[in-house]
Every structure is written in structure tokens, then in C-alpha cells.
Steps between C-alpha positions, in 0.01 A plus 500: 500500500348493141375838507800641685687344199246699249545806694909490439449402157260846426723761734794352265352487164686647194352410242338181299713599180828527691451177668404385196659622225291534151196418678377850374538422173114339549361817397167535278552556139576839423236716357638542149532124455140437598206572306351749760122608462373641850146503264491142400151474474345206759225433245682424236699177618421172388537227733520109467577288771605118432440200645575443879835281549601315810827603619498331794316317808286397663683633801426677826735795466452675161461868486717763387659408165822730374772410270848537402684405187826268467740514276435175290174657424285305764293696795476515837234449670476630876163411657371626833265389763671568854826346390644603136651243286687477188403309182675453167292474127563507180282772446181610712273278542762213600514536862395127607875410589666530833501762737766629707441740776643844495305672743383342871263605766664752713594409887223595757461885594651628126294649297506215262402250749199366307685489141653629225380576168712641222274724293682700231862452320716701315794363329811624377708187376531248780433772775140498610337752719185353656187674744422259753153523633561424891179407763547473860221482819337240254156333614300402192166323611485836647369717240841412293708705807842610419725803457641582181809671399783542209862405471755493246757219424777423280641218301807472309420166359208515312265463802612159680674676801361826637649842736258639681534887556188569741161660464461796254109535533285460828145672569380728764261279677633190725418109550124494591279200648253352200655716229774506210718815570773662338581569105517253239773628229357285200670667189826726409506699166843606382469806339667892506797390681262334849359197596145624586328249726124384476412376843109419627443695784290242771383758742235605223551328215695771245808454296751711595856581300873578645772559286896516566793526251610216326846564551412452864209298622584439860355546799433874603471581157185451408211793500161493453227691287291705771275778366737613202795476655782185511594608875368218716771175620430186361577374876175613724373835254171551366393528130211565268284240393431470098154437397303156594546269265875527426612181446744283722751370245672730236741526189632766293398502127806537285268552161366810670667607830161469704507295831252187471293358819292182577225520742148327544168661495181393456578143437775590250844534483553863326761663373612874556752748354644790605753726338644714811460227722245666707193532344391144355178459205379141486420280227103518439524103451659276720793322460369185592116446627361152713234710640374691801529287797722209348827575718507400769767494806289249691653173442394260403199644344291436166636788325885547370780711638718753260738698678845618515499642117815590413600672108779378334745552189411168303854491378676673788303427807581871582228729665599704161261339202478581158210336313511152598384456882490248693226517853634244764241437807437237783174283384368256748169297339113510629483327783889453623670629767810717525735248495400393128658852332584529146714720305332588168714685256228649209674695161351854434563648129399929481518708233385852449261638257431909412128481616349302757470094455146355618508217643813574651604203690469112401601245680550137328233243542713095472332220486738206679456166508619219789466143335492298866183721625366508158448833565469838262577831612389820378613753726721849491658395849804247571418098480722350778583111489207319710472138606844403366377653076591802387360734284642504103411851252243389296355792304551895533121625421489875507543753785229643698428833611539580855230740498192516301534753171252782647387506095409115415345281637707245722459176689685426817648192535581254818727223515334290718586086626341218619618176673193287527588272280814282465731788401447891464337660236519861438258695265504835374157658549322875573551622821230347733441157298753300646314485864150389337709161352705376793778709394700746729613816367904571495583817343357744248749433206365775305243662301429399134270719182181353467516578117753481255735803480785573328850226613261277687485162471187279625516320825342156545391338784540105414472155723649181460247302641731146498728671720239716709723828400392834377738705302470809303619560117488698232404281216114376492598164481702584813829333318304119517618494827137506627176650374359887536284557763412896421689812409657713788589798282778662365851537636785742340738297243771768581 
């Protein structure tokens, strides 16, 4: 009855905007008001990503993070894993309160019979058009089995109650035994008048786009890119697949017009560009670095789990950013399970120099400190409560590069724990110390000079040896706090 219901719905579409009036007033910026440059050059960003901040969990259904704006000023939050739920903040990273569900799983036989995930907004005032990642046939112990599709919905009250106007993007293979079918629409850039969907294509593994006005975005209008040409339905047609490596989660840069994606390759997550929205460069440094082989789907397991990265407005929570970023992604710890997720919300400053910027990317090394363990913590990941204690900021001591400078000397460093004793301790140390000493290895948290250069500032390795707890500073008396154990090298000040 459900997809009879869908069926009526597309043969007697009009259109999203006259449904819903103003709704097209969501359009991108246009090109005069933006500060357009289709040759930004890749090499000359800086990047610094901040400290990791927990949003919310532990929990068994975080995923998909998007958000929407109120008018007091306060965000938001609508976080996906099967079922979709609403949560309000003050601002982004305040999304502990209490949920209220928006979207359920769908009745057995409909193509969202296994859950639904809201993936992308765009707002206009209090009317909110959503894309709803739908999976049906699901059987996950088997190889993650389930069939994927697209829908859009509609809310008129800032995303509490939703109107569901049927698919708008399906693939052309079907439900298969042991495999996850369909396509996986995991970002929308507004820009020249369309919605273009980004959706990751699972029958082998590309990113594929479809586009459709964004005066109307229903069903039956969608078309997708196939070999030069936007001729192809978004219900059932084919399409070309962009280079491997395009990324899974996107945003539209309003400094220079270029569309932004996050994916993860070689142990990284990177960062690409792309100024037609076909052809994507990426960053030669990742965005953020734990090393090859530290993520890890199999739960629980000794290594940690980043996934879900989604870029975000810092002051808008819009998939349109200036400057000031914000990355939201599902953390669960070495050795959890699934059903201890965290959402970590992490602050990203760019700018843009004339020439290119070497090292480009930082990311900030904290040191925090959790009284009732008695327990220091140098790390570039998020510190979750544990054992009833949480984690206070202690110290900011530098960031680290997330690749090694190809023209200095560097030093790799792990963050690594032990838990032999009566609490954990976690050291900093060069990559393939921590083993030798008891210690297992966490993450890479990034690579440090081994000599002085220019905006560095030393990085000590210290121990308190009353409280069994090894820190890391930047002063040689390591703050009288504890005393210096050796020098680790040099991290950038800025």
C-alpha cells in the first residue's frame, strides 16, 4: 500500500516550490556576491583543526549529523542511525539533550523498511527540505546486506514533523544476497539554479552526481550525469562515475565557489576541491591522519573508529562555510563496540595565501587532565568521560603535521595507553616504542620536526612518577607538574 501511495504521490507531483511556497528561495549565493576563483590554488590553504569536542553519546545510533537553525539563534541537531531524531543546542557542539524522533523505520516490504536517515538540509526560514537515505532487504552480519535508495521530505516546522514525497534516486542493480546494493546520495550542492546530488554508487564503489532544479526537486525530476550528458532518471538510469577517491560528504565554499569533499585514504581523512563539480584535486596532506590501519569497522577492536565526517558552517551549521568550519563525525574508542558512538564536533580555521603554504595542515595536540584517574592526556583525538571522571583542557601544546614535511626531518608520533597498573596511563612516544614498554598503540596523532624551524615550539615528553602518569609539555621543566623524561621534537606554534 506504501508504495502504491508513492506511486500517486510522483504521477501527481507539481512541484516542491508550489507546495511549498518560498522554499526556492534556498538557492546558493549568487556569483557576484561570492568571491569566485575556479583557480584557488589547493596548495596554498592553510589548515588548523582544533581540539575534538563531545557532542554527544555514548549511544548506539549515531551517524549522520545535519543541522538546521532556529530562530532564537540555537541549532538543530538531526542525527541518524536507522531512525532520525531531533535535538536542540545552543550552538553545535550542544547536542547531549533530548531527542525526539522525526523519522521511524519504515513498515515491512517499503523501501525504507530497515531505516531512515536524513542526510542533507536546506532551509529557507522554518521550511526544511531534507534527503532521506532509505535501506530495505537489510541483513547486516551478511556482508552489511541492504539496498539503498534516495527520497525527499518536507517540513514546515523547522524539522520536528516531516511529508514524505517518495523516492527521487534509485540505482540500476537490485537487492542481492551478501551485498549492499543500490546508491547512497551522501551530499547536495546548491549552486546555478540545481541541487546536484553526490551519491556513492555500491555496485563498484564510484561517486556518482544527479542534479534537478531547485524550483522543483520532486520525484521524476531528477537526471543524472552519464558520459557528458544530464539525460539519465534519477529513478533506475545510469551515470558516470567521478574519479576514485571523491569523497562521501560535501559542502560548497562560499570564500571561493569550489565544492569541498571528505573522504579517507591511506589512513587519512583528506580533503578535495573541485571547481566544476566534476573534476576534484586533493589536498597533498590530510585533513586528519591516525595512521594506516587504525580504523577499523570491526568492533570492538584495538584500534578507533572515525566515520561519518560531515563539514559544517561553524556559525551557520549550513553545508555553505566561509572560513570557520566545523567537521562533525561518529567516534567510537579502541576497543568498544558500536553501541558506545560519539559525536565529536572539531573547529577548522583556513585562510588563503598567494603561494603555496608548507606544512599545510595542523591539527591541535591538548593535553587533558581527569583528577579521579589521575590521569594526563596528550592526544589530538576526543577524551570521553571513563569510569565515572571526565576529562578537563589542561594545556594546548602545538599542532602537528599530518604528514611528514618531505624537506625536514620529522618524527612520527603515537598516542599509545596502558592499563596495567591501577589506572591508565597514556604516553606520547615514536611510532613503534609503545609495544616494547607494555604500551598499546592508539592512533598516530601526528608528525613533529626533529629540529627547530621557524613557529615551532619544543615538545616534551614528561612523567609524574607519584601519580604513574606521563604527559607531554612544552616547557623543560614540563610546568612542575612532573619531571622531563626526553625531547620528542618540535610541533608548529601556529
Amino acid at each position: 500500500m506504501k508504495n502504491r501511495l508513492y506511486a500517486m504521490v510522483y504521477l501527481g507531483w507539481l512541484s516542491v516550490a508550489s507546495l511549498v511556497p518560498g522554499l526556492a528561495l534556498a538557492q546558493a549565493p549568487d556569483a557576484k556576491n561570492r568571491q569566485q576563483n575556479s583557480t584557488t590554488c589547493i596548495d596554498c590553504l592553510k589548515i588548523r583543526v582544533g581540539s575534538p569536542i563531545v557532542a554527544r553519546g555514548p549511544g548506539p545510533d549515531i551517524e549522520d549529523f545535519s543541522v538546521i537553525q532556529l530562530p532564537d539563534g540555537r541549532f538543530r541537531g538531526l542525527i541518524a542511525g536507522g531512525r532520525t531524531y531531533a535535538i536542540d543546542g545552543k550552538n553545535l557542539w550542544d547536542m547531549g539533550g533530548p531527542r525526539r524522533l522525526v523519522f521511524d523505520i519504515g513498515a515491512p516490504g517499503t523501501y525504507d523498511s530497515c531505516g531512515q536517515w536524513i542526510h542533507h538540509v536546506e532551509q529557507s526560514g522554518s521550511k526544511i527540505i531534507a534527503w532521506v537515505h532509505n535501506e530495505t532487504e537489510c541483513h547486516y552480519a551478511a556482508h552489511g546486506q541492504s539496498h539503498m535508495s534516495t527520497s525527499l521530505a518536507i517540513s514546515n516546522d523547522y524539522g520536528l514533523t516531516w511529508k514524505d514525497y517518495g523516492r527521487i534516486l534509485t540505482g540500476t542493480d537490485s537487492p542481492t544476497p551478501n551485498k549492499i546494493t543500490g546508491e547512497d546520495c551522501v551530499a547536495v550542492i546548491v549552486r546555478d539554479g540545481y541541487y546536484y546530488a553526490y551519491s556513492g554508487r555500491y555496485r563498484d564503489g564510484r561517486t556518482i552526481v544527479a542534479r534537478a532544479p531547485v524550483s522543483d526537486p520532486g520525484p521524476g525530476k531528477w537526471m543524472k550525469y552519464f558520459q557528458g550528458k544530464w539525460d539519465q532518471p534519477g529513478l533506475g538510469g545510469d551515470a558516470t562515475g567521478l574519479a576514485r577517491g571523491v569523497g562521501d560528504r560535501g559542502a560548497l565554499w562560499t570564500t571561493t565557489g569550489q565544492i569541498l569533499m571528505l573522504g579517507w585514504e591511506h589512513g587519512g581523512m583528506t580533503l578535495l576541491s573541485s571547481a566544476d563539480g566534476m573534476t576534484f584535486t586533493t589536498l597533498r596532506e590530510p585533513l586528519m591522519y591516525v595512521g594506516a590501519g587504525r580504523v577499523s569497522w570491526s568492533r570492538p577492536g584495538p584500534t578507533e573508529l572515525i566515520a561519518y565526517p560531515v563539514l559544517l558552517d561553524a556559525k551557520t551549521g549550513s553545508t555553505e562555510i566561509s572560513n570557520s568550519w566545523v567537521v562533525a563525525y561518529t567516534y567510537v574508542q579502541p576497543n568498544e563496540g558500536m553501541a558506545k558512538r560519539y559525536l565529536i564536533v572539531r573547529p577548522v580555521e583556513v585562510s588563503v595565501s598567494n603561494s603555496p603554504v608548507s606544512p599545510q595542515v595542523g591539527v591541535l595536540l591538548a593535553r587533558w587532565y581527569n583528577a579521579k584517574l589521575q590521569d594526563r592526556w596528550s592526544t589530538t583525538e576526543a577524551v570521553p568521560p571513563r569510569n565515572g571522571g571526565a576529562y578537563q583542557l589542561e594545556a594546548k601544546l602545538g599542532f602537528l603535521m599530518t604528514a611528514a614535511d618531505p624537506q625536514w626531518p620529522s618524527v612520527e608520533l603515537e598516542d599509545c595507553e596502558s592499563r596495567q597498573g591501577q589506572h591508565p596511563d597514556h604516553v606520547l612516544a615514536p611510532k613503534g616504542e609503545c609495544e616494547s614498554h607494555g604500551y598499546q598503540g592508539q592512533r598516530t596523532v601526528g608528525f613533529v620536526y626533529s629540529r627547530p624551524q621557524e613557529q615551532t615550539v619544543p615538545l616534551y615528553a614528561c612523567v609524574n612518577e607519584q601519580e604513574h602518569s606521563h604527559f607531554a609539555s612544552n616547557e623543560p621543566d614540563c610546568e612542575e607538574l612532573g619531571k622531563k623524561e626526553r625531547l620528542l621534537g618540535y610541533a608548529l606554534s601556529q
